[in-house]
C-alpha atoms as a printed R data frame, in Angstrom:
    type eleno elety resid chain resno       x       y       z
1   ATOM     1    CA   UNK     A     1 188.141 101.296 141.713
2   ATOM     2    CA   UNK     A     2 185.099 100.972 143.495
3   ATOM     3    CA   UNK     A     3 185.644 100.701 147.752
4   ATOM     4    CA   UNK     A     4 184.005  97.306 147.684
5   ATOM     5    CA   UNK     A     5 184.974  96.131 144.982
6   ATOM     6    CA   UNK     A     6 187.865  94.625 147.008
7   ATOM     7    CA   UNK     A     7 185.507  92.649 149.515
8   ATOM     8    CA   UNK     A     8 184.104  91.051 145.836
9   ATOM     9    CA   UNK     A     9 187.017  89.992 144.518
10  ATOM    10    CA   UNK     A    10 188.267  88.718 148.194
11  ATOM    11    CA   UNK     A    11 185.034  86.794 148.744
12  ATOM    12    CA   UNK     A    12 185.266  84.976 144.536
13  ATOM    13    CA   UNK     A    13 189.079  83.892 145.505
14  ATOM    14    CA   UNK     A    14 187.639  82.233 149.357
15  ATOM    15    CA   UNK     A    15 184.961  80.547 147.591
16  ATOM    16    CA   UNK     A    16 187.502  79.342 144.548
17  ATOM    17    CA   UNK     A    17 190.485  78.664 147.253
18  ATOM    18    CA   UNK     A    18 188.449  77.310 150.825
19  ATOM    19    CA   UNK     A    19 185.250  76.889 151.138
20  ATOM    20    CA   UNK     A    20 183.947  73.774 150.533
21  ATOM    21    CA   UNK     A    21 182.013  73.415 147.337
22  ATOM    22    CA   UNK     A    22 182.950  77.122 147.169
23  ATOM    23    CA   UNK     A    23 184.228  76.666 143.047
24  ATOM    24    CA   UNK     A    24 180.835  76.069 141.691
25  ATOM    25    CA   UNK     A    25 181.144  79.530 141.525
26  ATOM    26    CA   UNK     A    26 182.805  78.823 138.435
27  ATOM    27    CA   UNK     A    27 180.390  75.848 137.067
28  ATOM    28    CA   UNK     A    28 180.410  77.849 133.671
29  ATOM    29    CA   UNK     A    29 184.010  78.113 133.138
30  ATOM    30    CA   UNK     A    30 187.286  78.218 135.432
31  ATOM    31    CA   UNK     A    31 189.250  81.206 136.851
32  ATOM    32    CA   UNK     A    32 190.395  83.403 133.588
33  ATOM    33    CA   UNK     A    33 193.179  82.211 131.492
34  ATOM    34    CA   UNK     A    34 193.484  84.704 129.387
35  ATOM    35    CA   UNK     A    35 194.126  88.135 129.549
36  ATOM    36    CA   UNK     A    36 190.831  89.146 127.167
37  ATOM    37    CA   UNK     A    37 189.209  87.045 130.291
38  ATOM    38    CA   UNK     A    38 190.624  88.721 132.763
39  ATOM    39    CA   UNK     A    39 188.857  91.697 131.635
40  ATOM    40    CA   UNK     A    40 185.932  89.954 131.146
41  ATOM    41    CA   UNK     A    41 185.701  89.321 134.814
42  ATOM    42    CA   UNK     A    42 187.097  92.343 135.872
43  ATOM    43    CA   UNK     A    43 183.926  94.341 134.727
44  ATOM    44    CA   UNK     A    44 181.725  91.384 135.863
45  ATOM    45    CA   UNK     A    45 183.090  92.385 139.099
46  ATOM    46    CA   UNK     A    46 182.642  95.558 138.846
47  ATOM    47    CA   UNK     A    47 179.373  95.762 137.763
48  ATOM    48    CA   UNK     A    48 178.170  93.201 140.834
49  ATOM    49    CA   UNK     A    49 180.222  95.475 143.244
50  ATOM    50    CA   UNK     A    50 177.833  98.062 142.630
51  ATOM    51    CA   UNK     A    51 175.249  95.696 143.810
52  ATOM    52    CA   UNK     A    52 176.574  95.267 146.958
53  ATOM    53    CA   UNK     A    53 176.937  98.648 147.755
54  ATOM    54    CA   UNK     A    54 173.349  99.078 147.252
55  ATOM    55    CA   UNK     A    55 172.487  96.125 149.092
56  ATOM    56    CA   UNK     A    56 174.707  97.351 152.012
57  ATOM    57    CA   UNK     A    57 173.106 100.708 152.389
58  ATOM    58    CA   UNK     A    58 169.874  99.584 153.196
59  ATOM    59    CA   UNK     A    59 168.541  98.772 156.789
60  ATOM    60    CA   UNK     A    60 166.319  95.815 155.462
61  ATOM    61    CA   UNK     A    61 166.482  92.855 152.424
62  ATOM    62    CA   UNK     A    62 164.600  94.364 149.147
63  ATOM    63    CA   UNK     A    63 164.444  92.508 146.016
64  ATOM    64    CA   UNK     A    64 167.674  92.960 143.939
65  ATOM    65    CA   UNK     A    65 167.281  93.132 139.980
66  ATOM    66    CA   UNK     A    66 169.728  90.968 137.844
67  ATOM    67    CA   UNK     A    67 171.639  93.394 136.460
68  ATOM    68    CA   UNK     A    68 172.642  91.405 133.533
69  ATOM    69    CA   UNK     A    69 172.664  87.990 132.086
70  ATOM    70    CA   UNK     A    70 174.493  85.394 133.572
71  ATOM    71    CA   UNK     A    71 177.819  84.521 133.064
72  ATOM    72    CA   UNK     A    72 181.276  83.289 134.708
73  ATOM    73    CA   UNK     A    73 181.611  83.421 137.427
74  ATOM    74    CA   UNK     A    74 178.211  82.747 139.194
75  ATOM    75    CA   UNK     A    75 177.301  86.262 140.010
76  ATOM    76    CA   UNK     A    76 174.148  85.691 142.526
77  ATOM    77    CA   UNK     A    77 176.210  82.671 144.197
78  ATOM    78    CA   UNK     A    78 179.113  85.513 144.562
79  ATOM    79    CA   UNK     A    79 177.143  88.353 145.684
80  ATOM    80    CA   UNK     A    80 175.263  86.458 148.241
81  ATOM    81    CA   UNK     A    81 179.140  85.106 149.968
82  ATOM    82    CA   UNK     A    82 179.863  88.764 149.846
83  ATOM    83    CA   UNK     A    83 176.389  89.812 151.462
84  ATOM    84    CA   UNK     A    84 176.914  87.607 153.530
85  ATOM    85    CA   UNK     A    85 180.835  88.348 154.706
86  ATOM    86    CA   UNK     A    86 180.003  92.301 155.088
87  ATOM    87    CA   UNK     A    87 176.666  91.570 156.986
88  ATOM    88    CA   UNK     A    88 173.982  92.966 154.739
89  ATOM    89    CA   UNK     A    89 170.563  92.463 155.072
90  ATOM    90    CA   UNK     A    90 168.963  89.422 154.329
91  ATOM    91    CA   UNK     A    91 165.689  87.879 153.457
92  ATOM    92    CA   UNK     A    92 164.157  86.083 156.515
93  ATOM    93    CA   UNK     A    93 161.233  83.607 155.395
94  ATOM    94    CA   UNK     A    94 158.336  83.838 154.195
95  ATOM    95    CA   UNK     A    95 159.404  87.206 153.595
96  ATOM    96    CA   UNK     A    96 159.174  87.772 149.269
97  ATOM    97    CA   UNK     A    97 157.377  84.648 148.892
98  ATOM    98    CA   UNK     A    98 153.960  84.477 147.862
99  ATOM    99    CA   UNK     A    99 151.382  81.443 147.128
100 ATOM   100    CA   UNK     A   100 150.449  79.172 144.140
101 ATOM   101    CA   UNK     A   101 147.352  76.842 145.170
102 ATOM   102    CA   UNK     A   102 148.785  75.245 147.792
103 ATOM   103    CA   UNK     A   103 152.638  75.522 146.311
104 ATOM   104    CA   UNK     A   104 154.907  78.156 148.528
105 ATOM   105    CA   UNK     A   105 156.762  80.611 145.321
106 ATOM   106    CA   UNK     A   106 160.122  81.337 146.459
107 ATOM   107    CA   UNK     A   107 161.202  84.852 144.769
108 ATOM   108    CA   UNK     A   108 159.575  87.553 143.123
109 ATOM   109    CA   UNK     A   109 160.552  87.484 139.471
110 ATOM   110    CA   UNK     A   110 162.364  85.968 136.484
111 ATOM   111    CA   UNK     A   111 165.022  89.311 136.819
112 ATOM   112    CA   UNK     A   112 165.147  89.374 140.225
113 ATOM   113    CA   UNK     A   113 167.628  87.727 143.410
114 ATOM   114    CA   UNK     A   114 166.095  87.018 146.391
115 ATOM   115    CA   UNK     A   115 168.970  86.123 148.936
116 ATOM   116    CA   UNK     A   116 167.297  84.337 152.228
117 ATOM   117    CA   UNK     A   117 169.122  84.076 155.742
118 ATOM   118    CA   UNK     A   118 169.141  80.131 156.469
119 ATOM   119    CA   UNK     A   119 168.962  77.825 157.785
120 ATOM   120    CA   UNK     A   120 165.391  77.583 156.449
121 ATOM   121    CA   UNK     A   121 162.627  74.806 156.726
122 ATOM   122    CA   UNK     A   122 159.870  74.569 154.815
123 ATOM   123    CA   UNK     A   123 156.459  71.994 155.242
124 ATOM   124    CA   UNK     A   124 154.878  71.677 151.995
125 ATOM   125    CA   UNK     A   125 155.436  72.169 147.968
126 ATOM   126    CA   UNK     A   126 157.212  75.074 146.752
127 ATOM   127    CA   UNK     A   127 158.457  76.484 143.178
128 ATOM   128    CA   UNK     A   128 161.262  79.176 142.141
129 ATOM   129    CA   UNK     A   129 159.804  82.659 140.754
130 ATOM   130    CA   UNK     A   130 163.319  84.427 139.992
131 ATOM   131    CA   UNK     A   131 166.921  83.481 141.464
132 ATOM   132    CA   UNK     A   132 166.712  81.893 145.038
133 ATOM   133    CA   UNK     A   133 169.819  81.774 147.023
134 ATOM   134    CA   UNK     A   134 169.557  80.862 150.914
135 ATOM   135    CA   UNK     A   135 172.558  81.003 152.827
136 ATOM   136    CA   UNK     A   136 172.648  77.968 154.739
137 ATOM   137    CA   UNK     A   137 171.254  74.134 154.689
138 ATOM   138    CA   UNK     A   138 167.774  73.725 153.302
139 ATOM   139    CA   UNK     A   139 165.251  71.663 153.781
140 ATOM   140    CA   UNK     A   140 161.746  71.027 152.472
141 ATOM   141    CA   UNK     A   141 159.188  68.545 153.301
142 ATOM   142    CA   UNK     A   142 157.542  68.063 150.484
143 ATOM   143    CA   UNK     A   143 158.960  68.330 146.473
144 ATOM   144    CA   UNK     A   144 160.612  71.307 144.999
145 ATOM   145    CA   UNK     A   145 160.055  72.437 140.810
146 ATOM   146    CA   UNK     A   146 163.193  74.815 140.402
147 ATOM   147    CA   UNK     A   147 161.268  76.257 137.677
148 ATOM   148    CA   UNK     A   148 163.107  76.868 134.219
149 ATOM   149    CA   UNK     A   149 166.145  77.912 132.929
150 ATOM   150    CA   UNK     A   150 164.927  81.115 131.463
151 ATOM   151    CA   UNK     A   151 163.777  82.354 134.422
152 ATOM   152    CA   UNK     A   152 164.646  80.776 137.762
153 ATOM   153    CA   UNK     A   153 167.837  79.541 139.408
154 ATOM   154    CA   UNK     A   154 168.612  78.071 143.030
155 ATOM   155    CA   UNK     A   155 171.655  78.602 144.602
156 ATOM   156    CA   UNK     A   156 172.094  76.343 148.547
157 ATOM   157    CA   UNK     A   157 174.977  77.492 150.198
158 ATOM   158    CA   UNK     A   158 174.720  74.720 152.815
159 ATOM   159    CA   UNK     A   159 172.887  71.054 152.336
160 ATOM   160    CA   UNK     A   160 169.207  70.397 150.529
161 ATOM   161    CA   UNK     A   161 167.263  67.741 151.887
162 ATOM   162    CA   UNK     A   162 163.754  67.515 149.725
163 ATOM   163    CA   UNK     A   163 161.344  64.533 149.099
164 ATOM   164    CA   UNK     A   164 160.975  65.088 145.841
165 ATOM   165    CA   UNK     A   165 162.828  67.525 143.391
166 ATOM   166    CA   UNK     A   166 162.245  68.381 139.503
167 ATOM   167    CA   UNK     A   167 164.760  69.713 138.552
168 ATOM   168    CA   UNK     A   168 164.947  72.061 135.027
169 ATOM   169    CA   UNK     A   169 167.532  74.874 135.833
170 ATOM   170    CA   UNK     A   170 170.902  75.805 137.191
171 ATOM   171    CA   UNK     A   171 170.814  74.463 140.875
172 ATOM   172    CA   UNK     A   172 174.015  74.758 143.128
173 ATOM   173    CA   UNK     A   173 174.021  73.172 146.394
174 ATOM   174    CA   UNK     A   174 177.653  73.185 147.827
175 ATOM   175    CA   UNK     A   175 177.198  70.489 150.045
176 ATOM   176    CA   UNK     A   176 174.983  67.337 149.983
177 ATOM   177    CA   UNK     A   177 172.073  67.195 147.918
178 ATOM   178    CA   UNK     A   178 169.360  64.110 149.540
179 ATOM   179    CA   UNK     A   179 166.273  63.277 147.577
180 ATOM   180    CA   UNK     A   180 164.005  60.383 147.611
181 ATOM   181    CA   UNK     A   181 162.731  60.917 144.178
182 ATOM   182    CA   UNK     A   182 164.749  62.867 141.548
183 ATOM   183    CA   UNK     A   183 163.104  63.489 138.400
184 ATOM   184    CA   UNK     A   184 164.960  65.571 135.429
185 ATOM   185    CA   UNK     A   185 162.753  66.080 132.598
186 ATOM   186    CA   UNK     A   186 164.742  68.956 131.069
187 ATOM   187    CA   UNK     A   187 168.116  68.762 129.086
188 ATOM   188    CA   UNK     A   188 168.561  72.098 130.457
189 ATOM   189    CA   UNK     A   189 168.874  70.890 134.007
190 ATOM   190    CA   UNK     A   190 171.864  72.089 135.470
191 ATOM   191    CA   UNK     A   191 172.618  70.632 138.610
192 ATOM   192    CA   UNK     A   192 175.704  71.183 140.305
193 ATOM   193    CA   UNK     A   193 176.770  69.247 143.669
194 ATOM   194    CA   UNK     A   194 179.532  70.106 145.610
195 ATOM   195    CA   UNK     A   195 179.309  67.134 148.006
196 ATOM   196    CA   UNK     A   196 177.482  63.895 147.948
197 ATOM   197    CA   UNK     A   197 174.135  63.467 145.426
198 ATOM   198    CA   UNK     A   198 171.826  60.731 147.262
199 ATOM   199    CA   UNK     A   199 168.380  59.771 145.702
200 ATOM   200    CA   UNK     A   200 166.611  56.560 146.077
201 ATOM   201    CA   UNK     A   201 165.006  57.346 142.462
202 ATOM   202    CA   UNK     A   202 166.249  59.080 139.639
203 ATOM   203    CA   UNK     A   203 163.963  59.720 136.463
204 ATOM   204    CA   UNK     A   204 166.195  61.016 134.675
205 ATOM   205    CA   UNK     A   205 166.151  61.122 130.036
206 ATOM   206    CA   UNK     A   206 169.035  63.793 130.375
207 ATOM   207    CA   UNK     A   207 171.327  63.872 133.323
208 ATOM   208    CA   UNK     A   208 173.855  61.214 134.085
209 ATOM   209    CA   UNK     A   209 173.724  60.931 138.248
210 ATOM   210    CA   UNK     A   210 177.207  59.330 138.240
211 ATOM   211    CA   UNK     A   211 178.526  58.715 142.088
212 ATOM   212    CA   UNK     A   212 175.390  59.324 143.347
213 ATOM   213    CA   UNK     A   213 174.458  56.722 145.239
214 ATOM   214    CA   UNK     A   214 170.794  55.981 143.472
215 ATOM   215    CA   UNK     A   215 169.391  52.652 144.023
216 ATOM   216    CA   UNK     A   216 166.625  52.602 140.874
217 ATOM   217    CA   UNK     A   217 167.799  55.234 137.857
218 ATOM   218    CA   UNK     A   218 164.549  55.258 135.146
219 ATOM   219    CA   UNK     A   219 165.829  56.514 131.518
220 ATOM   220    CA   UNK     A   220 162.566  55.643 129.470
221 ATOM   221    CA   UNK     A   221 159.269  57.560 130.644
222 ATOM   222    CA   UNK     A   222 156.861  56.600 128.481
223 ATOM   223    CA   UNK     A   223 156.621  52.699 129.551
224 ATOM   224    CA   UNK     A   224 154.888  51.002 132.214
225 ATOM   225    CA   UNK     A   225 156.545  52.795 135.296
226 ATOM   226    CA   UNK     A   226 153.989  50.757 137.987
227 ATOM   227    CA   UNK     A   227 156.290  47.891 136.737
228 ATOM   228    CA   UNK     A   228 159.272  49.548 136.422
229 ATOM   229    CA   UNK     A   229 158.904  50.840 139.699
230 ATOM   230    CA   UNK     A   230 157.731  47.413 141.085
231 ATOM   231    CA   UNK     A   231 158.669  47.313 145.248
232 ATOM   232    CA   UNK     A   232 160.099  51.269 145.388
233 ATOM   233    CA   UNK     A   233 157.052  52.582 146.435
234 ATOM   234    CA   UNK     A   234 154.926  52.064 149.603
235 ATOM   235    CA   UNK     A   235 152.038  51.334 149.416
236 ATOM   236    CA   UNK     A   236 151.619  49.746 146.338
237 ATOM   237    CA   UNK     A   237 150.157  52.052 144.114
238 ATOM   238    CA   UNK     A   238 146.497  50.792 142.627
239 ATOM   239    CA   UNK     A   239 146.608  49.183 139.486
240 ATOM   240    CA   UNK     A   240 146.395  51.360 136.599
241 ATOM   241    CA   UNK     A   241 148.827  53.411 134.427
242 ATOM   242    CA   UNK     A   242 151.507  55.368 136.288
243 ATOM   243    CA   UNK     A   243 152.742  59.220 134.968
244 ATOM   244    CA   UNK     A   244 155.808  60.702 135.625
245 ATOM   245    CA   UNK     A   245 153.639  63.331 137.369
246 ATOM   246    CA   UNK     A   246 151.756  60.971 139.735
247 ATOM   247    CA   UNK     A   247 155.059  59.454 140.633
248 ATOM   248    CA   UNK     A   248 156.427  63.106 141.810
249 ATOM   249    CA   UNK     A   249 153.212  64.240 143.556
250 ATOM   250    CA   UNK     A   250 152.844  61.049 145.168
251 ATOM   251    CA   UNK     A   251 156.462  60.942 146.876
252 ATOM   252    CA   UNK     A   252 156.407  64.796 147.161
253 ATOM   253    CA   UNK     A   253 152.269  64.626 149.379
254 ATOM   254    CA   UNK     A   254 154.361  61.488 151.268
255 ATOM   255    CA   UNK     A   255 151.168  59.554 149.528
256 ATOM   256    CA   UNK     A   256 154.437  57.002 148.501
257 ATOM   257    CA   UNK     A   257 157.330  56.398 150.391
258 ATOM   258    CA   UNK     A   258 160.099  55.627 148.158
259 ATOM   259    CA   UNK     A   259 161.673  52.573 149.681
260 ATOM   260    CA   UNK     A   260 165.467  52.237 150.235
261 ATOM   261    CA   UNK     A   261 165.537  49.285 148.050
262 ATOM   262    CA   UNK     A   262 163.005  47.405 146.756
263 ATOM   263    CA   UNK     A   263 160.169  46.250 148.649
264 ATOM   264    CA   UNK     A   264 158.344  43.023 147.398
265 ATOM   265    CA   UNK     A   265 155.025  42.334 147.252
266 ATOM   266    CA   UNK     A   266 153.538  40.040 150.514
């Protein structure tokens, strides 16, 4: 057995046993109940120990390649807790980020982890290139595209406070997750909250909010959504037809507030 690979398994059973919001770790399937699944996650183990030996021997954060595909339990979530209990090196932003027009790109690639030190605060619009895991709250004033399932993930080990997200890939935040505007236009949004989900506005075709707290939840996108969203935005937007797209880039610029309930019309 590998000399880390007991610091791997100690961190999977503290984020399964204490920390809070710690068992999304296992959002694809609980602890192993069998013992074919016990080896299953023995060599998952294994193979993500050798990770961390590599990321421990070196004096600075580099770019970490996924060293296979994803399965239970979260392997990025659980190398980053053990990073981050054995005091590797970690990304400080901007470090491995790099610009879009006027979007920050968080990561470097579809194959590749990019574990930041947090808390981190970002002013503007940013997108995921890769697997993105910051250890610690974050925040973002502006909106956030997580990308796509094939090729980007997000991983908060903290709290995410955005203005606007769009969500279309596995996204773990273990606390609280606060956004004016939600908008899930993907049915292979994965979003996984281990505290409290708060929007003022979900758009949502796809992904049932349940206790979230939303005041205005949108199912059909193709309609009239200046009506629809009559009083939740201020200022009034001109008259005119209303995309799904103007709606997110308007309450991501801060062009729109979203209101905390509707606002009528003086």
């Amino acid at each position: 057995m590998r000399p880390l690979r007991h610091e791997l398994a100690s961190a999977l059973h503290e984020l399964r046993t204490t920390m809070p919001g710690g068992h999304l770790v296992d959002h694809w399937g609980g602890p192993p109940a069998t013992p074919k699944d016990r080896v299953k996650e023995a060599a998952h183990l294994d193979t993500w120990t050798e990770v961390l030996e590599q990321a421990l021997a070196r004096s600075r954060f580099e770019r970490i390649r996924m060293p296979e595909g994803r399965c239970p339990p979260d392997g990025e979530f659980l190398l980053a807790w053990a990073m981050h209990r054995t005091g590797a090196p970690l990304a400080q932003f901007p470090d491995l980020t790099s610009r879009s027009g006027d979007d920050i790109v968080l990561g470097t690639g579809y194959d590749e982890i990019v574990v930041f030190r947090g808390p981190l605060e970002i002013e503007g619009h940013a997108q995921l290139n890769g697997t993105v895991v910051v250890l610690g709250d974050l925040t973002l004033h502006g909106g956030l595209v997580d990308g796509s399932s094939a090729e980007s993930a997000l991983v908060v080990v903290g709290n995410e406070r955005v203005r606007a997200l769009d969500a279309h890939t596995d996204h773990l935040v273990t606390g609280d997750l606060d956004a004016e505007l939600l908008l899930v236009r993907s049915e292979e949004a994965d979003l996984q909250i281990g505290g409290r989900c708060t929007t003022r506005v979900t758009l949502s075709q796809y992904w049932e909010v349940g206790d979230a707290g939303e005041q205005m939840m949108v199912r059909e996108f193709g309609g009239d959504l200046a009506r629809v969203l009559h009083g939740w935005l201020h200022p009034v937007p001109a008259p005119g037809p209303l995309t799904v797209d103007d709606v997110f880039r308007g309450a991501a610029t801060g062009r729109w507030q979203v209101a905390r309930r509707p606002v009528e019309r003086a």
